[in-house]
Phi, psi and omega in degrees: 000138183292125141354182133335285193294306178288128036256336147309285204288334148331292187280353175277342197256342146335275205303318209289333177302277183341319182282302200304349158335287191308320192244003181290327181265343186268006169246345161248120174319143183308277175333331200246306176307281210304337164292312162294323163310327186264003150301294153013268167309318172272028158093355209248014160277120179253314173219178225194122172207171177187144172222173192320327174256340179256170184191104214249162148206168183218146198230147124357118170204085156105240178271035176207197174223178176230132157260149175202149173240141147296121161244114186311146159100349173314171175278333199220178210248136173220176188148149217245132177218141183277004202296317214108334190269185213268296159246134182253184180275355183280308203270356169277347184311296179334284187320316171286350186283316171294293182323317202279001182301171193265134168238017155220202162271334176331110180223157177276019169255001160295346186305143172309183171262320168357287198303287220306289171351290182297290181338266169345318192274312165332289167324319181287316186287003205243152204211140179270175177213133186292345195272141161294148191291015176242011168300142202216305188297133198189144167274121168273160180235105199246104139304133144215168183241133166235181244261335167257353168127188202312146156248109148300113145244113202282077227225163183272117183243184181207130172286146176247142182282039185235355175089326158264164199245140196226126168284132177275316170173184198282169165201146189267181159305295184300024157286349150303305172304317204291153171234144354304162152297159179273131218281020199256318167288078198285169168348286198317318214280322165303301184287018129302296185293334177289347173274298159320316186289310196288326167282356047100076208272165201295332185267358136329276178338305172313311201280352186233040164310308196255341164227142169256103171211095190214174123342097191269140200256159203301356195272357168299117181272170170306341182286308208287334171255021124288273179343322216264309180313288207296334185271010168044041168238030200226133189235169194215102203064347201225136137322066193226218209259353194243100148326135174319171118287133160284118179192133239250119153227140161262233190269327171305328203274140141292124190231125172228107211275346194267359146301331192282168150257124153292115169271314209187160193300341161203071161214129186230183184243147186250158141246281202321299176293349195066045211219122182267132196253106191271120143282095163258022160306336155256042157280154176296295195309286188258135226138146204296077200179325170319302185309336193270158210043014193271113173252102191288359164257353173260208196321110154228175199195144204282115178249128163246155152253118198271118176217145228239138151211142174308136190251078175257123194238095181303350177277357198235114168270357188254140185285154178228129216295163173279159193237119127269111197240196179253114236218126165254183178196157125227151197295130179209102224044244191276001195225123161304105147326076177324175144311291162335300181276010199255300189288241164052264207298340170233069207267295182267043173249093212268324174298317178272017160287330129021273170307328157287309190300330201290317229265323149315305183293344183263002189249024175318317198280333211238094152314125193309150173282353166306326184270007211204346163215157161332148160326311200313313183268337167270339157304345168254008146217304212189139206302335183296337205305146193236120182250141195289160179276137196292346189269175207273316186295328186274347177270327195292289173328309175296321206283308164315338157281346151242036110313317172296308158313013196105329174316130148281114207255137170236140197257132159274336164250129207234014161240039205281150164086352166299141180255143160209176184235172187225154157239344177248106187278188167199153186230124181257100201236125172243108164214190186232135173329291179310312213287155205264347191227162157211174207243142212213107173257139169226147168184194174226155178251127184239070175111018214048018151275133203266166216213110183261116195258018160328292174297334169294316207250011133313303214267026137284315135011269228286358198258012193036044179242358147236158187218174177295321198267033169306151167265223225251321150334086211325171172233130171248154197215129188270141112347145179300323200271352151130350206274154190238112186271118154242149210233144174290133180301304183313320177284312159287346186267331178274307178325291190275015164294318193275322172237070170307351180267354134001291191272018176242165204288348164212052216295314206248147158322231157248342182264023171058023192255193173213112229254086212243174185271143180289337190286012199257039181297308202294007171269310165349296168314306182316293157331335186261329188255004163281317204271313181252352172037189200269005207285155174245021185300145167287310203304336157262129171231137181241118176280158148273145161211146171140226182306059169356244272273327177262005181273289210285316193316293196322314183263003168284346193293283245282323189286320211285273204313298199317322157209060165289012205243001187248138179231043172273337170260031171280137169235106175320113193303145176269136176088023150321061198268084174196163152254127188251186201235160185328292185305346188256350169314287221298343182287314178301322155320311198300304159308325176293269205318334162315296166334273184332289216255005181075038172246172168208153229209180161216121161239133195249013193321204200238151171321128110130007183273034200040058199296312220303315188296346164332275146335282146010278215298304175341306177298316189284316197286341192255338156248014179268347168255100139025021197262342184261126181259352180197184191249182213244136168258109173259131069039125132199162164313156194300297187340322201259342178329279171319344184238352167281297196276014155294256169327318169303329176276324170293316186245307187241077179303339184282000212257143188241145198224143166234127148254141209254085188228158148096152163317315187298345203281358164280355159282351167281042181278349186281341213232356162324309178241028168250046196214156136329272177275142167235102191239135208233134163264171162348273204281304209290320194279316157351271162347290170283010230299328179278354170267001170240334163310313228257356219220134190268154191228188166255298189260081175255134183221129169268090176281129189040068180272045202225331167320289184290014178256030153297065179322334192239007142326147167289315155353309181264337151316323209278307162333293176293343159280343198287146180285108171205154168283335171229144154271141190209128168250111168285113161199131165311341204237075163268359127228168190207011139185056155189022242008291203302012167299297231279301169346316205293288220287331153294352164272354157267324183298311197193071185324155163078330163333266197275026209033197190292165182291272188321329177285319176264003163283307175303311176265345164258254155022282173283309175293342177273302242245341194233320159286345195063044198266114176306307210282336155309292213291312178292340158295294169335282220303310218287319185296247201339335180302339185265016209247283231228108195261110153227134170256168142240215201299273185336282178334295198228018145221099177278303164342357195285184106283187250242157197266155169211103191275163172207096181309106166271096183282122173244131188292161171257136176298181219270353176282288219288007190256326180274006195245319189318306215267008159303295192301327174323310188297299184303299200302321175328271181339279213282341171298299189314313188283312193296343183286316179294297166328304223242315208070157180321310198286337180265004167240041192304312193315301209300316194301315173316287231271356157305317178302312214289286166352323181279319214277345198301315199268008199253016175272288193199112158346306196287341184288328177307301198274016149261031200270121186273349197218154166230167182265331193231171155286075183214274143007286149304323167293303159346288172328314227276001186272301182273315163310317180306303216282355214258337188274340166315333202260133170293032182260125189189116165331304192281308177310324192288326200296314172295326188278332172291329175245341193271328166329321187261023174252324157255020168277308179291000160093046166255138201253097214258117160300111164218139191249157134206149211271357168259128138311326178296330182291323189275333156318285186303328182280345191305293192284353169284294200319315145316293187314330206264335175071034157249136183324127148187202194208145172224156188188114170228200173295330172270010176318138147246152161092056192265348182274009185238348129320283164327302183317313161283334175290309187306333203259339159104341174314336181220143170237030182231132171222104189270151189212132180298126184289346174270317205273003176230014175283346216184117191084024169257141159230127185226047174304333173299338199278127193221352151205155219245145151239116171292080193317283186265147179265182193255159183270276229284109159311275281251345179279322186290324158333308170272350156303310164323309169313353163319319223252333241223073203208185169280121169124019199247092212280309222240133189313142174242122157254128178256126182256145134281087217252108176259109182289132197276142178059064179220178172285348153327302171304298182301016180243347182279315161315321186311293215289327216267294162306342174289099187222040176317314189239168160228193175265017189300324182287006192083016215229125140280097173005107174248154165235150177219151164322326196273351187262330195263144204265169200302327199292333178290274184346283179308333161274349175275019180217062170245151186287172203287338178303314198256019191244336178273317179319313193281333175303000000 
């Protein structure tokens, strides 16, 4: 019992511990508490006194000692150490040294062994719960046994406050997928289902989307019913009020299997007991071997180990901070005990469970991670663990008290809050020659240990404490060993510009590496300027270490681009009957080297600079060096057919060319592989698809590879199995509205470029076209520039004359503004409703075929009445009221407009291109052009005889040639031609662009005027306006603004079908 006196000088030492606490972090540095603690631990306090103001030691330091003092009650810690320095790690020892005194007798091992027991099992038994407490809704879990072994079933429940649980309906896997999750879904119960999913075959997996009611299959271990059991929300034939139990027999134990129900080769059912029973007779771990040499009444002594781990849940996209715990253990001669073998070995010993539970009881202050988290996490490290307090000073103070009690305390990073720095990075490349891939580590060496900071600067990612849009701020990085890295923000922010893969949900391997397509060697390069950045500073140096041999690929790519623009050493393939101009040495060059090193491209030149001839020489130089070993596949639209062997003959004569055409074309099938070229359409290779499946190629080139930019077409699956060794695409258009065009066409090109479709919608894809994010688009332009070769016009044919477009806005005559605004009126209303209800992606049809009704009528009235199908009777009625009376009458803005200019356009000697995407409008301009009794030629998709078509215009016999924009936007050279008239405009400019580009190419004498006839205060207009705010891509991407029906949201909608009152009002 205390004195008087001693219970005054108690409580003054008491308070002043309490204040001096408060100030313990404001007077030492995180580094300087955690050094002094591990003087502490390590013995190096030899002696130790303290009175109410003071606090004296003498510490170790080699052969001598070091002294110091503290004086207490002050706002800060002030105090004299012979160490010198101002504050040190002695004087923070002190302080912690103070603190951590014992301030009673009290100790929990005084406890009866009864008491302590119960207390522990107690303690133990307690389980956290995620839900707040008036949450009433929990996913239940229903075992039953049928005829083949367990059945799961999953249903939505509700607690009643009576403690039972009453079903609500079934539930699927995918209540995990909606967003938001539902907040009835706790942690445990995703990685149950997530667990469910995997075992799973893919057509199981379908069916038990929407109800989870299956068969559970036997290869589900013991992890997934310790989970299903902890959420102590799992029944067994019934709903009731009492959840399985979990419980453990080992090899010693009686088990009588032929009592049990069997889940799995060592999981059973109890029915009597409610109890899911673990056969642990083969664990390795626990087992009667345990006992040898174990003297269980003689020494042990208590160990903790501090230890940090990561929470990476590959089923889990939300991040969850890293847990620092406590490992308990205790010792006994040469060996560390878990819990787990601790609890085994003294199930019949009462004094030492005795001694664990007390060893337990001291540790109150540290809460089990069982109390404070989900299964999920406390079940993936340790039945013992305990979590620390987060500030340093109050972890330094606990730990040190129970050290003084005897505890061995040990750090697994025994360097923590050390700051240290690196100068020397290193990039690590691993593959194998045959391999399709390599594997890519970054990282620094520090002391000469190198140190991979992949994983590091992941799990800051995933902590949401760095982003691509990082600021200016260093980035700090704790290290394994506890040591604290800091990295310049400028240097982190390009390393993960560059490796954008970084942000995805399972980026690095099992070697912690990052696992990339051999085509991305141009990222290498990228790397060395993320890492060393343009500073002309020395001081950082980045080693390569691995795979040579895929380092010099990577940098002959880089020397290539660095002077791909010089063409002095091109040399023509012989009998080459062309002069090629400077930019086509160098495009042709360019294609060799792809070759050579096993990449593919796009050339992407601009309409009319000669990819096809390009392309040629290309071909002639690989076989005058002995290289085509099979023959070559050209892909093109039907239109191009004739003129790829039109040009291969004319410029490469040696090249022997089959086009693989006509009902008749199988009987050359013998001739496949004695010709050079095999040029193919589209729709033909479809047809044939096993026989070109089947046929090995040197080449495969996608001519107007803009075909293919449907990833889920067929055309384009088919196309991406065929067998070749090099791939090549030619198009002007390489997209034409969207990013995911260009994903189609490099993943025919270099599977893995650009990662998986999910991987580049996440990482391009959304962020360019939907944040506008500068730092995607430019990482895209950047990966892809050693890919995709574009010139224009402008540039490398200055010699062109000059292009002059000119939007012709035309009023609708007053039949066709009275037929516009019925239809306008009816499709408005139900659109109007249906946009709201549903949204745009679910009425594309009714919006398609509305639109297509305004542009019909703002061509020619009479267009109305081939329309074969309408969507509502509302709608049909509308037609037949108004249309009928309107389409008798020959009235049409655009017609009256042609008849008026194309005479004196061809009193002046012009030779005129007029497009439009309807062939029925190009009827109608036909039978006027008869009336006008002036000469012309048409060509649409159903044409024959298209090269005797083509002939007469060219040869000047007509001089108006109207043409279908699909079936003649592309792979025509019309140079006699100097003015294009667009009838209707197009949603994709870029298409109309390259129609123009018929007329508007090398060879091209005389200035091209391009018309547009656009009707004013219509949906024409408002679409071109449309097209003008639409700023999804840019042309850093090669890309002219596009619009498509799948892109545009309700309000876009609703403005092209506001009426003509109010679109002349805004004007």
């Amino acid at each position: 019992m205390l004195s008087p006196f001693a219970k005054k000088h108690y409580g003054q030492v008491t308070w002043l511990r309490n204040n001096a606490l408060l100030v313990l972090s404001d007077s030492f540095s995180h580094q300087e508490i955690f050094a002094g603690l591990q003087a502490l631990l390590s013995r190096q306090l030899v002696h130790f006194s303290e009175s109410v103001s003071r606090v004296e030691g003498r510490f170790t330091h080699g052969r001598g000692e070091i002294s110091a003092h503290l004086l207490l009650g002050a706002a800060a810690y002030t105090g004299e150490c012979s160490c010198k320095q101002k504050k040190c790690i002695h004087l923070a020892a002190l302080a912690i040294e103070h603190l951590a005194q014992p301030e009673s007798e009290f100790s929990a091992r005084s406890r009866r062994n009864d008491t302590a027991i119960r207390l522990f099992r107690s303690e133990f038994s307690q389980y956290y719960d995620p839900f707040p407490a008036m949450a009433r809704h929990r996913v239940i879990y229903l075992l039953k046994v049928i005829d083949d072994g367990i059945e799961l079933s999953v249903y939505k429940g509700y607690l009643t406050k009576e403690g039972r649980y009453q079903l609500r309906g079934e539930l699927g896997l995918d209540v995990v997928q909606s967003q938001p999750t539902p907040k009835y879904i706790s942690l445990a119960d995703r990685q149950i289902f997530a667990l469910l999913a995997a075992s799973l075959n893919s057509y199981d997996l379908e069916t038990q989307r929407g109800q989870i009611c299956t068969l559970l299959p036997k290869s589900l271990g013991q992890a997934f019913y310790q989970l299903i059991t902890a959420t102590q929300r799992c029944f067994f034939e019934e709903v009731g009020a009492i959840p399985l139990k979990l419980e453990r027999f080992y090899d010693e134990d009686y088990f009588d299997r032929q009592l049990m129900v069997a889940v799995s080769h060592d999981v059973y059912i109890d029915e009597c007991s409610h109890s899911l029973l673990f056969d642990c007779a083969d664990d390795a771990r626990i087992n009667h071997h345990l006992l040898d040499d174990i003297d269980r009444d003689g020494e042990w002594s208590p160990r903790l180990m501090i230890k940090r781990q990561m929470m990476d849940f590959p089923w889990l996209s939300d991040p969850i901070e890293p847990v620092e715990f406590a490992k308990f253990y205790l010792v006994h001669g040469k060996r560390a005990y878990t819990l787990d073998e601790l609890l085994y070995i003294s199930a019949d010993h009462t004094a030492l469970m005795a001694l664990v539970a007390k060893s337990q009881l001291q540790l109150h202050q540290f809460p089990l991670v069982s109390h404070r988290h989900e299964s999920p996490i406390s079940l993936a490290l340790d039945s013992s663990a305990r979590l620390l307090p987060e500030a340093i000073d109050l972890q330094a103070v606990a730990l040190r008290k129970l050290s003084l009690a005897g505890w061995q305390i040990d750090f697994e990073a025994k360097n923590r809050f050390v700051k240290v720095q690196s100068h020397t990075w290193f990039a690590d490349v691993e593959a194998q020659p045959d391999q399709d891939w390599f594997e890519l580590g970054i990282g620094v060496d520090i002391d000469g240990k190198k140190v991979n900071l992949l994983p590091l600067l992941l799990n800051l990612i995933r902590q949401g404490k760095i982003s691509a849009e990082i600021g200016g701020k260093p980035v700090t990085v704790e290290l394994d060993s506890g040591e604290l890295l800091t990295l310049p923000a400028d240097r982190v922010k390009r390393i993960l510009s560059v490796l954008g893969e970084l942000y995805e949900k399972q980026p690095l391997n099992d070697s912690q590496r990052l696992r990339l397509s051999r085509h991305q060697l141009s990222r290498l390069s990228e790397l060395d300027k993320a890492i060393l950045g343009s500073s002309s500073s020395k001081t950082e140096v980045l080693r390569w270490q691995g795979a040579s041999w895929l380092r010099e690929q990577a940098q002959a790519l880089n020397r290539f681009l660095e002077t791909s623009s010089d063409d002095t050493d091109f040399v023509a393939p012989k009998g080459l009957n062309a002069v090629l101009r400077s930019y086509q040495c160098q495009g042709v060059k360019w294609l060799q080297f792809l070759k050579k090193h096993k990449f593919a491209g796009i050339l992407a030149d601009d309409m009319g600079l000669g990819k096809t001839i390009q392309t040629l020489t290309s071909i002639a130089l690989d076989k005058e060096a002995g290289k085509l070993s099979q023959p070559i596949l050209v892909i093109a639209p039907t239109t191009l057919l004739s003129n790829w062997q039109h040009e291969a003959k004319t410029f490469t004569p040696d090249l022997t060319t089959l086009v693989w055409s006509g009902r008749a074309r199988h009987i050359n099938a013998n001739q496949l592989n004695q010709v050079d070229i095999v040029i193919i359409s589209y729709g033909t290779l479809l047809q044939d698809e096993a026989l070109f499946m089947a046929q090995q190629w040197y080449q495969v080139i996608l001519d107007e590879a803009q075909t293919i930019k449907n990833s889920r077409s067929r055309v384009t699956k088919l196309v991406n199995k065929l067998n070749t060794k090099h791939r090549l695409c030619l198009t002007g258009t390489p997209m034409e509205n969207h990013l995911g065009e260009l994903w189609s066409l490099f993943h025919f090109l270099m599977p893995g470029f650009l990662g998986s479709a999910s991987q580049y919608q996440r990482q391009f894809k959304l962020p360019i076209e939907k944040e506008a994010s500068v730092t995607a688009r430019q990482r895209l332009a950047s990966r892809i520039a050693p890919f995709m070769l574009r010139r224009t016009k402008s540039k490398v044919a200055k010699e062109l004359p000059e292009k002059t477009v000119i939007n012709t806005v035309i009023p609708l005559s007053q039949t066709q503004t009275d037929l516009y605004e019925t239809i306008r009126l009816t499709v408005a209303e139900q659109l109007q409703l249906a946009l709201l209800e549903t949204g745009a992606k679910a009425n594309r049809l009714a919006i398609s075929n509305a639109l297509l009704k305004l542009r019909q009528v703002c061509c020619h009235p009479s267009m109305l009445a081939k329309l074969a199908v309408t969507e509502t009777d509302t709608e049909a009625e509308a037609l037949t009221l108004k249309a009928e009376n309107t389409t008798s009458v020959n009235e049409s803005s655009k017609l009256t407009w042609l008849a008026d200019k194309l005479p004196n356009m061809i009193e002046e000697g012009r030779n005129i291109l007029i497009f439009s995407s309807f062939t029925t409008m190009l009827d109608l301009i036909a039978a006027q052009l008869d009336h006008l009794a002036i000469g012309y030629e048409m060509l649409t998709g159903k044409s024959r005889h298209r090269d005797k078509i083509i002939s007469r215009f060219r040869s000047g016999e007509v001089n108006v040639f109207l043409i279908s924009l699909k079936a003649g936007g592309s792979g025509l050279n019309l140079t006699e031609a100097d003015i294009v008239i667009h009838v209707d405009p197009w949603w994709n400019p870029a298409a109309e662009e390259q129609a123009s580009d018929r007329a508007y190419r090398i060879g091209q004498q005389k200035p091209v005027f391009v018309y547009k006839l656009i009707c004013k205060n219509t949906v024409e207009e408002r679409i071109q306006q449309l097209q003008q705010s639409k700023h999804a891509l840019a042309q850093s991407m090669y890309q002219t603004d596009a619009l498509s029906v799948a892109e545009m949201d309700r309000d876009d909608w609703l403005a092209l079908l506001q009426p003509i009152t109010d679109q002349t009002n805004d004007a």
